[in-house]
PQR file with spaces between the fields and no chain letter, atoms N, CA, C, O and H, PARSE charges and radii, in Angstrom:
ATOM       1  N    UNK     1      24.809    1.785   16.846 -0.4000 1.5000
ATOM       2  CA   UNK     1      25.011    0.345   16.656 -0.0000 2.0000
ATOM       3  C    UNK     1      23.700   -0.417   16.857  0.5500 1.7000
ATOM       4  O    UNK     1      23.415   -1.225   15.973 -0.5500 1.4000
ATOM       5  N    UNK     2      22.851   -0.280   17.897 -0.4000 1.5000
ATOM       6  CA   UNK     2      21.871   -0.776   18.399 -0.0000 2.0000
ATOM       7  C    UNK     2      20.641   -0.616   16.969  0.5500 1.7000
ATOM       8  O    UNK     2      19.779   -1.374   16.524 -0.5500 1.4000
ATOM       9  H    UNK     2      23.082    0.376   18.615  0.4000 1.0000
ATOM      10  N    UNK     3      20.988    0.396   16.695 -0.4000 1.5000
ATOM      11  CA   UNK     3      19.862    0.908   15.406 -0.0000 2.0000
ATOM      12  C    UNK     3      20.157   -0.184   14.106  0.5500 1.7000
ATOM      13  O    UNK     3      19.334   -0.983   13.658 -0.5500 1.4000
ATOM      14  H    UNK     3      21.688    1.012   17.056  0.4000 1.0000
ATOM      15  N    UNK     4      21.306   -0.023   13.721 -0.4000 1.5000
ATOM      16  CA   UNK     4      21.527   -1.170   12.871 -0.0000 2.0000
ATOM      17  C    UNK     4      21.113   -2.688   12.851  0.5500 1.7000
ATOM      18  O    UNK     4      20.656   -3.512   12.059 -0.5500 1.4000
ATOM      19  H    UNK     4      21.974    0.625   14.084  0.4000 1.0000
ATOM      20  N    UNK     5      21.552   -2.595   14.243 -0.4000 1.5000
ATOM      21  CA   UNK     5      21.346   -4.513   14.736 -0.0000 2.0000
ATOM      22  C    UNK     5      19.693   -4.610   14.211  0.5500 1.7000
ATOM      23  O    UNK     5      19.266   -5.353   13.327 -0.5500 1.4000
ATOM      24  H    UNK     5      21.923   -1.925   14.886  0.4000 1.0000
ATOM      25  N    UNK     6      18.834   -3.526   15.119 -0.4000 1.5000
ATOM      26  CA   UNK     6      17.529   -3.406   14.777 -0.0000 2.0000
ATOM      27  C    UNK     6      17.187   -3.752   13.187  0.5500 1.7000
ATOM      28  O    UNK     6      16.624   -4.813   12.914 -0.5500 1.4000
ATOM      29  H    UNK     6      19.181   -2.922   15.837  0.4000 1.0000
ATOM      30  N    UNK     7      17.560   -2.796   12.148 -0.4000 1.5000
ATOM      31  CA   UNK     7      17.691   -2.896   10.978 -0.0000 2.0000
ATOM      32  C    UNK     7      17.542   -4.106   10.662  0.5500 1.7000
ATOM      33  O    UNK     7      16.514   -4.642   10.247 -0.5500 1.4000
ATOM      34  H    UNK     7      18.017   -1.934   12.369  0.4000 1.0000
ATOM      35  N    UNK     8      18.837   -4.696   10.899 -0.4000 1.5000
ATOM      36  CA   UNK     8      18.908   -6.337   10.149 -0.0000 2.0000
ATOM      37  C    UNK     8      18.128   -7.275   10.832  0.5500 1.7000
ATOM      38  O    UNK     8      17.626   -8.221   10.224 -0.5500 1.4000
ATOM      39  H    UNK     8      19.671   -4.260   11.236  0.4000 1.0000
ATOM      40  N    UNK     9      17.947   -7.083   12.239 -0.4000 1.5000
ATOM      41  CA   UNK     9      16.495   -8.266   12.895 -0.0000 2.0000
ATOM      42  C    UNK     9      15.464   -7.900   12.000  0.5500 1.7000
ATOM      43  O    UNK     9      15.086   -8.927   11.436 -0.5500 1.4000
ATOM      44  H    UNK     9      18.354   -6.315   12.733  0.4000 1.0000
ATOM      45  N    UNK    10      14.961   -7.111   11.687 -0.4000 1.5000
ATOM      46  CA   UNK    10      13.651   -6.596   10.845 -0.0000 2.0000
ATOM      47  C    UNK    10      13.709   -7.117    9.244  0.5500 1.7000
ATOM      48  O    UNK    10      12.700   -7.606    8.736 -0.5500 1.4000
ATOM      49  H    UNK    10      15.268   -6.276   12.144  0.4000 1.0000
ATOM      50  N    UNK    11      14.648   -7.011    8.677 -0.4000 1.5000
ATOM      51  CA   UNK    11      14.995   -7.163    7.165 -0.0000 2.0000
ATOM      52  C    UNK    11      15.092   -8.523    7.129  0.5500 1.7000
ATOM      53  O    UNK    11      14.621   -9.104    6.151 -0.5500 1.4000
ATOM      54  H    UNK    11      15.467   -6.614    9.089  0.4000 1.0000
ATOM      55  N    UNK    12      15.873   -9.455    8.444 -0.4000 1.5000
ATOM      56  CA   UNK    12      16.026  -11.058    8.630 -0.0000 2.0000
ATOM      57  C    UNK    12      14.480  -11.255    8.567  0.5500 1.7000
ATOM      58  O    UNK    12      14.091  -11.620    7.457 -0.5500 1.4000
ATOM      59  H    UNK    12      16.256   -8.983    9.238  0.4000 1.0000
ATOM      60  N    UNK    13      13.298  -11.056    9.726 -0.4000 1.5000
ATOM      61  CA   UNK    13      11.713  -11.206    9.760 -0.0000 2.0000
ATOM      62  C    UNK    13      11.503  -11.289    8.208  0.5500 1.7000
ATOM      63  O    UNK    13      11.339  -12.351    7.606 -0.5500 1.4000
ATOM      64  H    UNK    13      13.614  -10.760   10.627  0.4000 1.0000
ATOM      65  N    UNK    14      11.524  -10.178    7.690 -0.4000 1.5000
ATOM      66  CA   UNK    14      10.868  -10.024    6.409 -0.0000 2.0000
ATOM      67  C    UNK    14      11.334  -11.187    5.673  0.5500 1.7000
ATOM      68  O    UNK    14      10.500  -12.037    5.364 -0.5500 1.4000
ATOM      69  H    UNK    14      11.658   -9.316    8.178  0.4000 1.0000
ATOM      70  N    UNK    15      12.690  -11.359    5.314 -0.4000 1.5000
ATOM      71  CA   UNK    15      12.960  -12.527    4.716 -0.0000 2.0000
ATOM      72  C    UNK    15      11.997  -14.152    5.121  0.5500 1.7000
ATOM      73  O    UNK    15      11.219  -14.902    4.531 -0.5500 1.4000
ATOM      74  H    UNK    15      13.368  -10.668    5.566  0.4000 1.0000
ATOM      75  N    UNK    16      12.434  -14.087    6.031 -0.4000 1.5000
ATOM      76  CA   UNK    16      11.399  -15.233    7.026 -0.0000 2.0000
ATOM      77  C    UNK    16      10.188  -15.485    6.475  0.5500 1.7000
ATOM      78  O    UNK    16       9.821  -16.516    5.911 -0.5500 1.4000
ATOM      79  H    UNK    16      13.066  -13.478    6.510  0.4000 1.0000
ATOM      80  N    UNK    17       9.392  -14.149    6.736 -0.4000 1.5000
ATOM      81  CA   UNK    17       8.228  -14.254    6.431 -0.0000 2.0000
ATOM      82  C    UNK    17       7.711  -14.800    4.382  0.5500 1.7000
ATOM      83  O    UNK    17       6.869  -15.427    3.739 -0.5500 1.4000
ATOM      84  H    UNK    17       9.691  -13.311    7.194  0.4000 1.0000
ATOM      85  N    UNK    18       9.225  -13.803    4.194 -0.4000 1.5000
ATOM      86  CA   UNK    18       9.026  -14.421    2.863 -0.0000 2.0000
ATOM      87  C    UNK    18       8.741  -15.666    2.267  0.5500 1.7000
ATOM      88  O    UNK    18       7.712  -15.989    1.672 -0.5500 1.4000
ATOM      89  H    UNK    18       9.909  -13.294    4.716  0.4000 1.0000
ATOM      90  N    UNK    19      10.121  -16.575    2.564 -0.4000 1.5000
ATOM      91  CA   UNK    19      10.381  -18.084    2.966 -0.0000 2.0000
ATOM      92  C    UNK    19       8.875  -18.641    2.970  0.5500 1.7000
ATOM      93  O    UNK    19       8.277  -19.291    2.113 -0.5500 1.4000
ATOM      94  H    UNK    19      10.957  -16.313    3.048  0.4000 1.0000
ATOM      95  N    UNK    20       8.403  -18.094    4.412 -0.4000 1.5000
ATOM      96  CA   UNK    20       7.199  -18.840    4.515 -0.0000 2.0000
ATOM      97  C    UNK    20       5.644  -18.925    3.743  0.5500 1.7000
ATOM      98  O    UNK    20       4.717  -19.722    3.593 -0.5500 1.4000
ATOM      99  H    UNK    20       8.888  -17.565    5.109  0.4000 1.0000
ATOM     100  N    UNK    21       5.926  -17.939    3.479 -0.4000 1.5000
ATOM     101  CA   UNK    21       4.635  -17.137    2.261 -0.0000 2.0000
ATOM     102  C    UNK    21       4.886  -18.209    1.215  0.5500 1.7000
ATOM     103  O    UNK    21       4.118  -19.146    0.992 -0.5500 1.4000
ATOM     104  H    UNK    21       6.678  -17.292    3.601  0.4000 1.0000
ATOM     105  N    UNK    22       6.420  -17.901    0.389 -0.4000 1.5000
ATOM     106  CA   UNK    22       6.459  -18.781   -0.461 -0.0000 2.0000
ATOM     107  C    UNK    22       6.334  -20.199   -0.295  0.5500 1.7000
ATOM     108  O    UNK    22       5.805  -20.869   -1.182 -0.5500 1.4000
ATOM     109  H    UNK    22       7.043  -17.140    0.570  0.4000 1.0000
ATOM     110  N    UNK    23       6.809  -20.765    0.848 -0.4000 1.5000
ATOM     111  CA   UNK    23       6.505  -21.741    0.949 -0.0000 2.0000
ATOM     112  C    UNK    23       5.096  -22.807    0.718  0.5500 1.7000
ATOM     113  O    UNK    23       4.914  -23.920    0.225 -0.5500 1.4000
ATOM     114  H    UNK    23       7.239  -20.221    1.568  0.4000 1.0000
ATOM     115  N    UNK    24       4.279  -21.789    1.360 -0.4000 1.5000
ATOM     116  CA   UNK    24       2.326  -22.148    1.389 -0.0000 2.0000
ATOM     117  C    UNK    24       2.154  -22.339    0.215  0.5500 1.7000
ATOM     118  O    UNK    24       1.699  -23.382   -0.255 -0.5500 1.4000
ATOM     119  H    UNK    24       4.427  -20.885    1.760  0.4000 1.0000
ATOM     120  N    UNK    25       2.607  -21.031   -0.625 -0.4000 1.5000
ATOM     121  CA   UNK    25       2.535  -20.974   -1.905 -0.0000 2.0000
ATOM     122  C    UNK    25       2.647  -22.425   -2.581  0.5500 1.7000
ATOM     123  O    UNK    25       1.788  -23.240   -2.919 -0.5500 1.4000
ATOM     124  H    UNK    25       2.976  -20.183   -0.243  0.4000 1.0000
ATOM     125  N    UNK    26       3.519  -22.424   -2.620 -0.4000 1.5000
ATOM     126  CA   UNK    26       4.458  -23.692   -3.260 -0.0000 2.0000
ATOM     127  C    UNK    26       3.796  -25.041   -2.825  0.5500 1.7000
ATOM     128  O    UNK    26       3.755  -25.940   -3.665 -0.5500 1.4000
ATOM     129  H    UNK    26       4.217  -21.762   -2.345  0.4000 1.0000
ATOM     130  N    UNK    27       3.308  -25.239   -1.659 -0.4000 1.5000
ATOM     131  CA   UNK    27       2.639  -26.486   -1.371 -0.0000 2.0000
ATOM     132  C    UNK    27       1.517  -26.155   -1.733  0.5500 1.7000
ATOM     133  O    UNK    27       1.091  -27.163   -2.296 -0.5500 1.4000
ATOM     134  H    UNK    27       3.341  -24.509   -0.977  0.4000 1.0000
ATOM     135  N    UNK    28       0.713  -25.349   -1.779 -0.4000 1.5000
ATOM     136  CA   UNK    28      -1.074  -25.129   -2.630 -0.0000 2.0000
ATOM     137  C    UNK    28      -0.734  -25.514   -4.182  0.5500 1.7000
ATOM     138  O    UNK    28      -1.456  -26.277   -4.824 -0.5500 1.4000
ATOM     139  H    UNK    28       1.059  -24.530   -1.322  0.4000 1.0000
ATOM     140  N    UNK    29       0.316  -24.971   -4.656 -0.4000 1.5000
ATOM     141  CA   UNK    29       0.532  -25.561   -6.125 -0.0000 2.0000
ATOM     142  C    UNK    29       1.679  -25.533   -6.424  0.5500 1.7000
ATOM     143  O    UNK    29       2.166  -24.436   -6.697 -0.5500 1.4000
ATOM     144  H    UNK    29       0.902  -24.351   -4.135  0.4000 1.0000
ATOM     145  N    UNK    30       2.653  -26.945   -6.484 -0.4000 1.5000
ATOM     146  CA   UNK    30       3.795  -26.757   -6.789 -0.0000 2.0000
ATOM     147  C    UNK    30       4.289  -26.070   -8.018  0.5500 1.7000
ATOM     148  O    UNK    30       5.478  -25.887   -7.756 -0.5500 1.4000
ATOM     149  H    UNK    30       2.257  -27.836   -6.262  0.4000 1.0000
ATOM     150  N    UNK    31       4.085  -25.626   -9.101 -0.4000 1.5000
ATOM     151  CA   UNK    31       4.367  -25.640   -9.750 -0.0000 2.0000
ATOM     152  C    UNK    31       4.182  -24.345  -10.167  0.5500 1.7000
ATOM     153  O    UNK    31       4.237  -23.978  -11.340 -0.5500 1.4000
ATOM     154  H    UNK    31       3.119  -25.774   -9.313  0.4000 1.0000
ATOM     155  N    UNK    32       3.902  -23.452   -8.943 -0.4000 1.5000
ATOM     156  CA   UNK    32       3.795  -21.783   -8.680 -0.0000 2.0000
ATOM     157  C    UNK    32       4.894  -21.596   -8.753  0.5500 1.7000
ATOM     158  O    UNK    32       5.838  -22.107   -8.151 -0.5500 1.4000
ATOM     159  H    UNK    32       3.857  -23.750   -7.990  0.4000 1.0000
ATOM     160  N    UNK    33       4.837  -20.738   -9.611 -0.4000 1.5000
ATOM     161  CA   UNK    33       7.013  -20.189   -9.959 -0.0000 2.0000
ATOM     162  C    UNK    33       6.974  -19.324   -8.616  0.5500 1.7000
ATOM     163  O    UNK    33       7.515  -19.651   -7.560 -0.5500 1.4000
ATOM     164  H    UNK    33       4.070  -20.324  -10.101  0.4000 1.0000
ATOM     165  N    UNK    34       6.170  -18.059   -8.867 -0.4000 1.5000
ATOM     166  CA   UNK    34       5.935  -17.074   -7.321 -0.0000 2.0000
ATOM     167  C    UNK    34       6.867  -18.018   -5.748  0.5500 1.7000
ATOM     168  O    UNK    34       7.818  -18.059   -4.967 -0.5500 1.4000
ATOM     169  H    UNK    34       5.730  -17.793   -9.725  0.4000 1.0000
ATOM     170  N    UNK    35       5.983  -18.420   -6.083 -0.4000 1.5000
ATOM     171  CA   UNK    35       6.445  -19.362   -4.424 -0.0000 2.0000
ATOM     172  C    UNK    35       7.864  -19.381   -4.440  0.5500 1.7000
ATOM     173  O    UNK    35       8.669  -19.007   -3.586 -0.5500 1.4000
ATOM     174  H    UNK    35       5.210  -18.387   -6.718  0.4000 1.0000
ATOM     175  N    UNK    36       8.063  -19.993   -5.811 -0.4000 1.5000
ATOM     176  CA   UNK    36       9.687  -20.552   -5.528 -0.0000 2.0000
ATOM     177  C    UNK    36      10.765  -19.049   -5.948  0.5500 1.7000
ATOM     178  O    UNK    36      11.921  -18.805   -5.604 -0.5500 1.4000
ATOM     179  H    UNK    36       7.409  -20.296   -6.504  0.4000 1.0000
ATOM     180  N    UNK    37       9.749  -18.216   -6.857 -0.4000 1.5000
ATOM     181  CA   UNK    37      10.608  -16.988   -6.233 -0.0000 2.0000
ATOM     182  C    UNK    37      10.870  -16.281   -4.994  0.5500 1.7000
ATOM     183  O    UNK    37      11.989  -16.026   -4.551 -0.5500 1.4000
ATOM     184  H    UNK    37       8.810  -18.414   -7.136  0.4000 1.0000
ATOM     185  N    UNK    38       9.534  -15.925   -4.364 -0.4000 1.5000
ATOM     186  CA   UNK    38       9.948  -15.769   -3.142 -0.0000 2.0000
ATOM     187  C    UNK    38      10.924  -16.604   -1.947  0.5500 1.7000
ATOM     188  O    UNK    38      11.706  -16.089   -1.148 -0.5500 1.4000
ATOM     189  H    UNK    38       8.625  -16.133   -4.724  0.4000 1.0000
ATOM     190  N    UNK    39      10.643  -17.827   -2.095 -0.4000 1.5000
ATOM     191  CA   UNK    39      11.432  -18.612   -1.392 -0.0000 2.0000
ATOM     192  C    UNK    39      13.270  -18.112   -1.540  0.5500 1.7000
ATOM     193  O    UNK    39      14.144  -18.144   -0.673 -0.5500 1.4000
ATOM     194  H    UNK    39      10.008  -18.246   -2.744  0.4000 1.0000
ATOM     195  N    UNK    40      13.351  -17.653   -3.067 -0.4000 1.5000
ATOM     196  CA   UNK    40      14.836  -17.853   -3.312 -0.0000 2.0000
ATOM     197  C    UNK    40      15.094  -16.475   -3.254  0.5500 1.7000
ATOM     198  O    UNK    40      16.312  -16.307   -3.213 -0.5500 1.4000
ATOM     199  H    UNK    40      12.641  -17.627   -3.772  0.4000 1.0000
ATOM     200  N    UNK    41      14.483  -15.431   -3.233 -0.4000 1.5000
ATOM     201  CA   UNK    41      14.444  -13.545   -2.681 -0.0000 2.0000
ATOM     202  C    UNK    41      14.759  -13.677   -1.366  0.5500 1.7000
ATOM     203  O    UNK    41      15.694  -12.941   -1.050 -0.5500 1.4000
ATOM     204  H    UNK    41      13.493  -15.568   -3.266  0.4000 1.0000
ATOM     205  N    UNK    42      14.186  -14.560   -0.192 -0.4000 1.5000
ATOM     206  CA   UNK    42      13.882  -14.487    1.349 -0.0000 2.0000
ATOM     207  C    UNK    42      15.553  -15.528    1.609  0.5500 1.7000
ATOM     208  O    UNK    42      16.221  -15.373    2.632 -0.5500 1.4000
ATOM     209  H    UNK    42      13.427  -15.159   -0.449  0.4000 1.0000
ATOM     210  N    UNK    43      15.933  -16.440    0.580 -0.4000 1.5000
ATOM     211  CA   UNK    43      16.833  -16.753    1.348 -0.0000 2.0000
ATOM     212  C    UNK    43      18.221  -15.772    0.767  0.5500 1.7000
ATOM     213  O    UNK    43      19.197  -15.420    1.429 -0.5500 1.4000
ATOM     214  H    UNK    43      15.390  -16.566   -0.251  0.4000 1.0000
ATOM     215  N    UNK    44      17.975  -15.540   -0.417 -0.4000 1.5000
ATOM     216  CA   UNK    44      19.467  -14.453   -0.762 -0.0000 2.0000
ATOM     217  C    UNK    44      19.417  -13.065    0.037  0.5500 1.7000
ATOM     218  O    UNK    44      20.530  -12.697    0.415 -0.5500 1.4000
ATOM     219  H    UNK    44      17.182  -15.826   -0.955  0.4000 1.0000
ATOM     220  N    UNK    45      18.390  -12.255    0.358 -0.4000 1.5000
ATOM     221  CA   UNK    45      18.503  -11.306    1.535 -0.0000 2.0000
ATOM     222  C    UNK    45      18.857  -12.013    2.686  0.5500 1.7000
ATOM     223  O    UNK    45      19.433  -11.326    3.529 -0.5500 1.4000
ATOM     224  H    UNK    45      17.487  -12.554    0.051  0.4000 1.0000
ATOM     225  N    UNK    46      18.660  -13.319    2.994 -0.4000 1.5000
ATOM     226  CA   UNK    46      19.231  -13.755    4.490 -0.0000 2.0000
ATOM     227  C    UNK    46      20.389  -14.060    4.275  0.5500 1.7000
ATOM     228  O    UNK    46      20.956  -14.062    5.368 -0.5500 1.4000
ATOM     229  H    UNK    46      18.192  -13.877    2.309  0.4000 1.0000
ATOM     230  N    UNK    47      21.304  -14.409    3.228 -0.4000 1.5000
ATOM     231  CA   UNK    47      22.563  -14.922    2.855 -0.0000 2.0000
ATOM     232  C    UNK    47      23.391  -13.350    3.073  0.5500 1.7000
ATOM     233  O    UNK    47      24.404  -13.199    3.755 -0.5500 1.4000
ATOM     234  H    UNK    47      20.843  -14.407    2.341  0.4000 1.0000
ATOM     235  N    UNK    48      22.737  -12.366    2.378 -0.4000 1.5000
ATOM     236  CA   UNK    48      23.343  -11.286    1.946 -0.0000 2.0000
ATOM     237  C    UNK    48      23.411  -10.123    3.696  0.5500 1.7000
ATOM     238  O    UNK    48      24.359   -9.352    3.845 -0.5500 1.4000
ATOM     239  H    UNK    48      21.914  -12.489    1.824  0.4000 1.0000
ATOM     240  N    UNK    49      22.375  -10.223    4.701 -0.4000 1.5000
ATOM     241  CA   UNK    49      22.340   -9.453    5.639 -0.0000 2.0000
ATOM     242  C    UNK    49      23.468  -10.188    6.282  0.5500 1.7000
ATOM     243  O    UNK    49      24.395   -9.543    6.773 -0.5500 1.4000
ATOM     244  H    UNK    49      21.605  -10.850    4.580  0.4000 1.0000
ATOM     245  N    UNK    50      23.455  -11.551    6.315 -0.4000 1.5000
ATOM     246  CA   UNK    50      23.912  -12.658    7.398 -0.0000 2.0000
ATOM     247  C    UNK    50      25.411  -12.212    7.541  0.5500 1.7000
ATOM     248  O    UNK    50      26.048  -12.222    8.595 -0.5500 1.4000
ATOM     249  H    UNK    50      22.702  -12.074    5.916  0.4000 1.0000
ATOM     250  N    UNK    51      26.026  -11.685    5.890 -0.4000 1.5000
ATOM     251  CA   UNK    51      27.206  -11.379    5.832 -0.0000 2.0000
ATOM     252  C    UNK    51      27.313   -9.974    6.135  0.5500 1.7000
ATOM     253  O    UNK    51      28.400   -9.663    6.622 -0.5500 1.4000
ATOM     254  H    UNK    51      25.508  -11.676    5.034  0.4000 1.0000
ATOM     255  N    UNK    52      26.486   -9.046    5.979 -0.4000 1.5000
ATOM     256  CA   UNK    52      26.418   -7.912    6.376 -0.0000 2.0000
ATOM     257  C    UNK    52      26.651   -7.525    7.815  0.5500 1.7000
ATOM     258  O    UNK    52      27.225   -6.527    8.252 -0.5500 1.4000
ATOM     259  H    UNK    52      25.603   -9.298    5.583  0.4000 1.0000
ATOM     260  N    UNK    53      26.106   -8.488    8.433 -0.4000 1.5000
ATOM     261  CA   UNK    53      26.279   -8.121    9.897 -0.0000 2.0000
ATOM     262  C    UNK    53      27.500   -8.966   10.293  0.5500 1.7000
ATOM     263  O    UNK    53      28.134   -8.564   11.269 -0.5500 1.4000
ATOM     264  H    UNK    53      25.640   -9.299    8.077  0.4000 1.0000
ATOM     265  N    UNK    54      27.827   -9.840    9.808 -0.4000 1.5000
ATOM     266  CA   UNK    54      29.694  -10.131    9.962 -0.0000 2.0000
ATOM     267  C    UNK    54      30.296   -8.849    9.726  0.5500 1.7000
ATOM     268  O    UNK    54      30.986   -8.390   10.636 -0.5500 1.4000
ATOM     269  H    UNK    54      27.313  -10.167    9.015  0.4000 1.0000
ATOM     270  N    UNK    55      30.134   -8.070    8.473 -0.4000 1.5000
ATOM     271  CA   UNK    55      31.015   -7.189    8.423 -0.0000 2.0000
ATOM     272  C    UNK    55      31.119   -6.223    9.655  0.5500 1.7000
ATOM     273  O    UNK    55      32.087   -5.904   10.344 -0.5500 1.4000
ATOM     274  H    UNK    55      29.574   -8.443    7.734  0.4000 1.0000
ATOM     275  N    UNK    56      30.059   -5.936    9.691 -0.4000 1.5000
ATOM     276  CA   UNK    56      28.870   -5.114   10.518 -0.0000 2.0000
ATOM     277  C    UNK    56      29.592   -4.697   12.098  0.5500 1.7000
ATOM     278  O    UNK    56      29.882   -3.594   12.562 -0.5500 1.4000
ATOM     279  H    UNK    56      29.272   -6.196    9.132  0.4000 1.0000
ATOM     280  N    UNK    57      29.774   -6.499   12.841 -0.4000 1.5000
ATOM     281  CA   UNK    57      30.612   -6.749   13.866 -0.0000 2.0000
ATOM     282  C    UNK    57      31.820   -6.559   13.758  0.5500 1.7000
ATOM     283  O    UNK    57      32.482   -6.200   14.732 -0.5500 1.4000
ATOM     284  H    UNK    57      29.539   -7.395   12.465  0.4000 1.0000
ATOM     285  N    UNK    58      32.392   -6.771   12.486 -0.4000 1.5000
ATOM     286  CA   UNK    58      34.195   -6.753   12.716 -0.0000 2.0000
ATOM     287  C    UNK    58      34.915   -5.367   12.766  0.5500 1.7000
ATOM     288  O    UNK    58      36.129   -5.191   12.864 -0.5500 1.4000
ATOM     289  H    UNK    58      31.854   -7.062   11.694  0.4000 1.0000
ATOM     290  N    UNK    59      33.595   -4.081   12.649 -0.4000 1.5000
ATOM     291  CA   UNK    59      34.159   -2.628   12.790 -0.0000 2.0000
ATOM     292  C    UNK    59      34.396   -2.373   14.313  0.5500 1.7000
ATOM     293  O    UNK    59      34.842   -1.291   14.695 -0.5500 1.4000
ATOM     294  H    UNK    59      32.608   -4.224   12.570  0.4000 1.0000
């Protein structure tokens, strides 16, 4: 169990970090598609773990 939890804290970071990458991105030049992809990759892995680990808990 503990290994998993691990898993998804790590995969949540990455997302994060994504978010934020894209973000810089996106304010150096709005009009960087990149940015706003990453931004929208970092938040659908956080949408998608967020529910994962609901499931995750209800076993």
């Amino acid at each position: 169990m503990d290994i998993i939890e691990t898993i998804i804290a790590t995969v949540m970071i990455i997302a994060l970090l994504f978010v934020l990458i894209g973000a810089i991105t996106t304010m150096r030049d709005f009009v960087d598609v990149n940015g706003w992809i990453e931004i929208f990759i970092g938040l659908i892995v956080m949408k998608i773990v967020s529910a994962t680990k609901i499931k995750v808990n209800n076993f």
